[in-house]
DRENPA-3360 file (N, C-alpha, C; in nm, 2 decimals, always signed):
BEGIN
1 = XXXXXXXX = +2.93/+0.79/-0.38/+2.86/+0.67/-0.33/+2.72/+0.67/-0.39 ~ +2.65/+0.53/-0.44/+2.57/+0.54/-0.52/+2.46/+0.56/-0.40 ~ +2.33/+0.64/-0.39/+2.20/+0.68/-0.33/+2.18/+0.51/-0.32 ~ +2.13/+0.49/-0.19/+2.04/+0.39/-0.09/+1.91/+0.38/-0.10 ~ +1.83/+0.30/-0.15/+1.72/+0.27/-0.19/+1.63/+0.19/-0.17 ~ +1.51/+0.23/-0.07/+1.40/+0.09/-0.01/+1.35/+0.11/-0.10 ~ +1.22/-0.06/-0.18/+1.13/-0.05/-0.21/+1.05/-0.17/-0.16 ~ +0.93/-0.07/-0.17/+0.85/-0.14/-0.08/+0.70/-0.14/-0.22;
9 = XXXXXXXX = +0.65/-0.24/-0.19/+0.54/-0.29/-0.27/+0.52/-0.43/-0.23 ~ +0.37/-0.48/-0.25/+0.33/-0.64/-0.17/+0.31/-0.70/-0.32 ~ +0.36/-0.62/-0.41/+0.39/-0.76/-0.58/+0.55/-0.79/-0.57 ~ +0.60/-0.89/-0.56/+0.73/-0.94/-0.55/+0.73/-0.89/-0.73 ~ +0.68/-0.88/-0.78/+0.74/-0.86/-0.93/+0.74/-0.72/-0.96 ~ +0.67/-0.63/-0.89/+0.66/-0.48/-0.90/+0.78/-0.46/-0.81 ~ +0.81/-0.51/-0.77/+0.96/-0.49/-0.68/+1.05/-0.50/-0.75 ~ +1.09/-0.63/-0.81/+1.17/-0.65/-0.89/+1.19/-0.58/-1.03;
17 = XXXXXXXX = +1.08/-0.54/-1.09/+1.10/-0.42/-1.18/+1.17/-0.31/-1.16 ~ +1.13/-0.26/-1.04/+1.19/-0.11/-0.98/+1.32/-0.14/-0.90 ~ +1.33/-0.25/-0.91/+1.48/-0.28/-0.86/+1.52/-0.30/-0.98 ~ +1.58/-0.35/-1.08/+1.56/-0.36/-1.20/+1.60/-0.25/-1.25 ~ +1.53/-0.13/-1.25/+1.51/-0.02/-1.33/+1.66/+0.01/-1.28 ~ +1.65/+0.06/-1.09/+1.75/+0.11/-1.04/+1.93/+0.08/-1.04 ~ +1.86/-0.06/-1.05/+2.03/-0.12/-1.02/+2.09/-0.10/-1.14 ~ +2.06/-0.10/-1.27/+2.05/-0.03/-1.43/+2.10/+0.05/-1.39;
25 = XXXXXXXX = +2.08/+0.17/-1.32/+2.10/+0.31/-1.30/+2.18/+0.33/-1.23 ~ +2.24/+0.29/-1.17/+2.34/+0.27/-1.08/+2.30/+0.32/-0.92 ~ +2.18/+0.27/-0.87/+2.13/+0.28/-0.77/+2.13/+0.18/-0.68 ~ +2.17/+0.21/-0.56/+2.19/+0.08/-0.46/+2.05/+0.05/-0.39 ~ +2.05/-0.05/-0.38/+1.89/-0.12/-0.38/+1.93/-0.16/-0.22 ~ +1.87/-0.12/-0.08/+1.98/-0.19/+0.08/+1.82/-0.26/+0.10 ~ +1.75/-0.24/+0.05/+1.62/-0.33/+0.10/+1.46/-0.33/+0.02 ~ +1.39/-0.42/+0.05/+1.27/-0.46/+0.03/+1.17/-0.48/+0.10;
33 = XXXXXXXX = +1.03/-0.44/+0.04/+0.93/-0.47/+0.20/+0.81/-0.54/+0.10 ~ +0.70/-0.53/+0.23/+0.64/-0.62/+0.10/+0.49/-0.52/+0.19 ~ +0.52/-0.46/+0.28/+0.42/-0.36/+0.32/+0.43/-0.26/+0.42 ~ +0.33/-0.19/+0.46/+0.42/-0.07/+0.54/+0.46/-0.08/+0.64 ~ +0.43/-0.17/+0.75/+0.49/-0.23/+0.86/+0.65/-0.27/+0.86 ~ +0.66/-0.34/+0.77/+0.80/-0.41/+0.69/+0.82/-0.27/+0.66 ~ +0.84/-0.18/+0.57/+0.84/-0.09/+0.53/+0.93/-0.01/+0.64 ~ +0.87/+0.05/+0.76/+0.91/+0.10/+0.90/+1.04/+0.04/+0.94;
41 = XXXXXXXX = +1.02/-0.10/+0.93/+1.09/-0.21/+1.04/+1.27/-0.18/+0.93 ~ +1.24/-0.18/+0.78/+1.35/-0.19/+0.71/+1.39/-0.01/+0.71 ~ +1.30/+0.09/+0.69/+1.38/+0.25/+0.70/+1.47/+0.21/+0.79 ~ +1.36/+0.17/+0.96/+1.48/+0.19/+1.07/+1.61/+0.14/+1.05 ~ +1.61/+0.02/+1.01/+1.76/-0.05/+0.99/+1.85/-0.03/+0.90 ~ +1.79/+0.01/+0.75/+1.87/+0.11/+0.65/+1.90/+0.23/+0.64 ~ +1.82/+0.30/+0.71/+1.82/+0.48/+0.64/+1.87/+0.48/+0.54 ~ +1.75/+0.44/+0.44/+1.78/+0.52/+0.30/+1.78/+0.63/+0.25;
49 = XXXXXXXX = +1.84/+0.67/+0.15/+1.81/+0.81/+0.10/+1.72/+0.85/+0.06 ~ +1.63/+0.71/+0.00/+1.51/+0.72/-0.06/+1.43/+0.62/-0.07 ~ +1.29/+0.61/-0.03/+1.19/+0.51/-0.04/+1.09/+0.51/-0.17 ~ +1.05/+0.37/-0.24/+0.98/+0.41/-0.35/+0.87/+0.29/-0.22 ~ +0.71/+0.40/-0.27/+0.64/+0.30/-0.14/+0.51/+0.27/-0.23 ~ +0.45/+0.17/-0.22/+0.30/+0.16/-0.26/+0.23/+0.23/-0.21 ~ +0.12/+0.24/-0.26/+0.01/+0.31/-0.18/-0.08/+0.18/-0.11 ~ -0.13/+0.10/-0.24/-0.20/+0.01/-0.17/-0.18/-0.14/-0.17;
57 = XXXXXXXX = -0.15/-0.19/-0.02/-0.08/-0.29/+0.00/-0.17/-0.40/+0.12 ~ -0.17/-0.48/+0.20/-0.21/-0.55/+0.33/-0.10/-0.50/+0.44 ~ -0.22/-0.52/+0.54/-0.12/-0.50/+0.67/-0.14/-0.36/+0.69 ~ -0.04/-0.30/+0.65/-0.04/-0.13/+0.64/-0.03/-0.10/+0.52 ~ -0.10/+0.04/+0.46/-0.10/+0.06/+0.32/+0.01/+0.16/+0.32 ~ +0.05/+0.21/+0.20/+0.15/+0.28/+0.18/+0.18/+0.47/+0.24 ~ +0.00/+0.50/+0.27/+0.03/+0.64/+0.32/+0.05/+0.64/+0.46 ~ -0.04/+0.48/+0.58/+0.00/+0.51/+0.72/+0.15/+0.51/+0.74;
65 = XXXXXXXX = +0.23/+0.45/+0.66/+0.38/+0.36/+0.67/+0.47/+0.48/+0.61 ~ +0.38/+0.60/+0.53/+0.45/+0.73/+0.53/+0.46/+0.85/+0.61 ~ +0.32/+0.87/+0.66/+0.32/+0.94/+0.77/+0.37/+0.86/+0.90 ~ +0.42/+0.78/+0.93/+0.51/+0.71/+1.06/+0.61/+0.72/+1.03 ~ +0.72/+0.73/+0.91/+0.82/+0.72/+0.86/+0.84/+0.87/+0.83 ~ +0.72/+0.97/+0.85/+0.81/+1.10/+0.87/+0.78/+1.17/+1.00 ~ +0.68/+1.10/+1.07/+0.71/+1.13/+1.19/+0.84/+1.08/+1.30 ~ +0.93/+1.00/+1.28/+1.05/+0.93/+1.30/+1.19/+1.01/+1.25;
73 = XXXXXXXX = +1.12/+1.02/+1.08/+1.26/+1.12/+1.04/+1.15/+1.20/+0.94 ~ +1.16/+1.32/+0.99/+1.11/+1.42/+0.83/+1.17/+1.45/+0.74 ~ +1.28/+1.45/+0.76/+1.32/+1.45/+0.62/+1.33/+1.36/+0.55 ~ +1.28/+1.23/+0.56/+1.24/+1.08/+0.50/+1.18/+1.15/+0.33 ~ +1.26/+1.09/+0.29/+1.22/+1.11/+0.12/+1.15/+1.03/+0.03 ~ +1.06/+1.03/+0.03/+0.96/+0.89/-0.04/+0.87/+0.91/-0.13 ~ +0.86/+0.79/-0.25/+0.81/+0.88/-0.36/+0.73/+0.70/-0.40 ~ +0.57/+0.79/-0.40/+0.47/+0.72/-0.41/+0.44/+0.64/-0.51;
81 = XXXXXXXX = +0.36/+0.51/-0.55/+0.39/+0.40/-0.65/+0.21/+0.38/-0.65 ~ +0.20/+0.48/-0.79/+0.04/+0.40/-0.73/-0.01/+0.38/-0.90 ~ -0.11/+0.30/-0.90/-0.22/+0.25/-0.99/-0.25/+0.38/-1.08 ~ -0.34/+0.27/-1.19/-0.42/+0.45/-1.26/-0.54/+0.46/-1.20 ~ -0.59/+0.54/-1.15/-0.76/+0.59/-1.10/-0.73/+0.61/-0.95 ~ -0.61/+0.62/-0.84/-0.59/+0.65/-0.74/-0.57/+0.76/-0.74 ~ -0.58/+0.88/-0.77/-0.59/+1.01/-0.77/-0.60/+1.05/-0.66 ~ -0.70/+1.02/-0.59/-0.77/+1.10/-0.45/-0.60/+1.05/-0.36;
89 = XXXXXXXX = -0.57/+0.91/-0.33/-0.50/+0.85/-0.27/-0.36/+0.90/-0.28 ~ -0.30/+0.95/-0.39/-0.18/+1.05/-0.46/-0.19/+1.19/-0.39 ~ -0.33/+1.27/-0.37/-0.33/+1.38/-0.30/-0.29/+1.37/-0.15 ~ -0.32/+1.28/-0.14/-0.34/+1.24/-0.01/-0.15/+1.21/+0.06 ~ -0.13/+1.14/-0.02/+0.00/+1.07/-0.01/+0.10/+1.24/-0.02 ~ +0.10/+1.33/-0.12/+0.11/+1.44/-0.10/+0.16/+1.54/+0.00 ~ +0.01/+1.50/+0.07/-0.02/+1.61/+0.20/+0.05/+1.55/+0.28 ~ +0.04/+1.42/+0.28/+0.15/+1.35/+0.39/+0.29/+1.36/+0.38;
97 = XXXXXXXX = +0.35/+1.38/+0.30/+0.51/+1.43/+0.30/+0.55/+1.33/+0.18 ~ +0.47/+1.33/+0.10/+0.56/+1.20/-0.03/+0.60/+1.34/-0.10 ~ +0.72/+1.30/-0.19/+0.81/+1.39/-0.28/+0.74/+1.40/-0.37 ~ +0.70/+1.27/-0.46/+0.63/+1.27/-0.61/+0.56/+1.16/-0.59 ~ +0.54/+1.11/-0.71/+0.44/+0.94/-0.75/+0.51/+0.96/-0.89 ~ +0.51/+0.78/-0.88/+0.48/+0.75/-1.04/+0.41/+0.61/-1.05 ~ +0.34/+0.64/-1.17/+0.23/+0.52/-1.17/+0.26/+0.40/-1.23 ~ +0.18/+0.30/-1.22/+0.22/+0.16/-1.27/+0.14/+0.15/-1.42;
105 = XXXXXXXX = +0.16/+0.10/-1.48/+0.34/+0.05/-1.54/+0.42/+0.11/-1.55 ~ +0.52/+0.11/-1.44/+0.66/+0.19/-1.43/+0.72/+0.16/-1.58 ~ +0.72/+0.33/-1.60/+0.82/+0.38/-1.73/+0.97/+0.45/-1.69 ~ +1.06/+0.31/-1.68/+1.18/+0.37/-1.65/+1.23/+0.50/-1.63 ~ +1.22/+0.57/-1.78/+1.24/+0.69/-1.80/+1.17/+0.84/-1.64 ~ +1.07/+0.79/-1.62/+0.99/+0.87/-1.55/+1.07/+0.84/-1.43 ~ +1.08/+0.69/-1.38/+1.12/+0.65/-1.24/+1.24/+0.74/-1.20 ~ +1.32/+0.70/-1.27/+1.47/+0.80/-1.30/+1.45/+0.93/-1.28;
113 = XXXXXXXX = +1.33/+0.96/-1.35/+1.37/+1.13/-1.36/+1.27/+1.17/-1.17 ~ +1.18/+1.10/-1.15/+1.19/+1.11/-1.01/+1.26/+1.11/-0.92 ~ +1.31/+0.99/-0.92/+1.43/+0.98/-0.79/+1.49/+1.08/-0.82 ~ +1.59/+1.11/-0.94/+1.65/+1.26/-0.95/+1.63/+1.36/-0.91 ~ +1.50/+1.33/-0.93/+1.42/+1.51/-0.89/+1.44/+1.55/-0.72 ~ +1.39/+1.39/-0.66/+1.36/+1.40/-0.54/+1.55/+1.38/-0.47 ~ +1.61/+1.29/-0.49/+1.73/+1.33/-0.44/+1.85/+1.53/-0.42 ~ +1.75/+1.52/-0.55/+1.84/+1.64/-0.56/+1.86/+1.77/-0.47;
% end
């Protein structure tokens, strides 16, 4: 069965990339958010195997909507989506229970070898 996959990002086109990448890959895409609130609202109703999450978004940004989403389930597997020069925000995301990051402009190749890493 192919791995179940949220992504969450507030660029409908940064979504669609990394949906894109996955469904290529043979990854099942069960939902989309467009922030971390959404984000919450869609884990509960999918339990995915894996979250790709922004960091920074409106509403809720990507690290409160991680640390809620592992205090719910810890073993919630989510792998961070951030900019170049968010560094501090990546450590951060880290300490809070993210698996990896990878940065924007998503390089297929890297995305893939994430999720793999982190499924595995």
């Amino acid at each position: 069965m192919a791995n179940r996959i949220l992504i969450v990002d507030d660029a409908a086109f940064m979504r669609m990339m990394i949906r894109d990448i996955l469904t290529k890959n043979g990854y099942d895409v069960v939902g989309e958010a467009a922030d971390g609130a959404q984000a919450i609202e869609k884990y509960k109703e999918h339990k995915p195997d894996l979250i790709t999450m922004d960091i920074t978004m409106p509403e809720m940004d990507g690290i409160t909507a991680l640390k809620e989403i592992r205090k719910m389930d810890p073993s919630a597997k989510v792998i961070m989506c951030s900019a170049m020069g968010q560094q501090a925000m990546v450590i951060d995301a880290i300490q809070a229970g993210a698996k990896d990051f990878i940065v924007k402009p998503f390089q297929a190749d890297r995305v893939i070898e994430a999720i793999k890493k982190t499924l595995s």
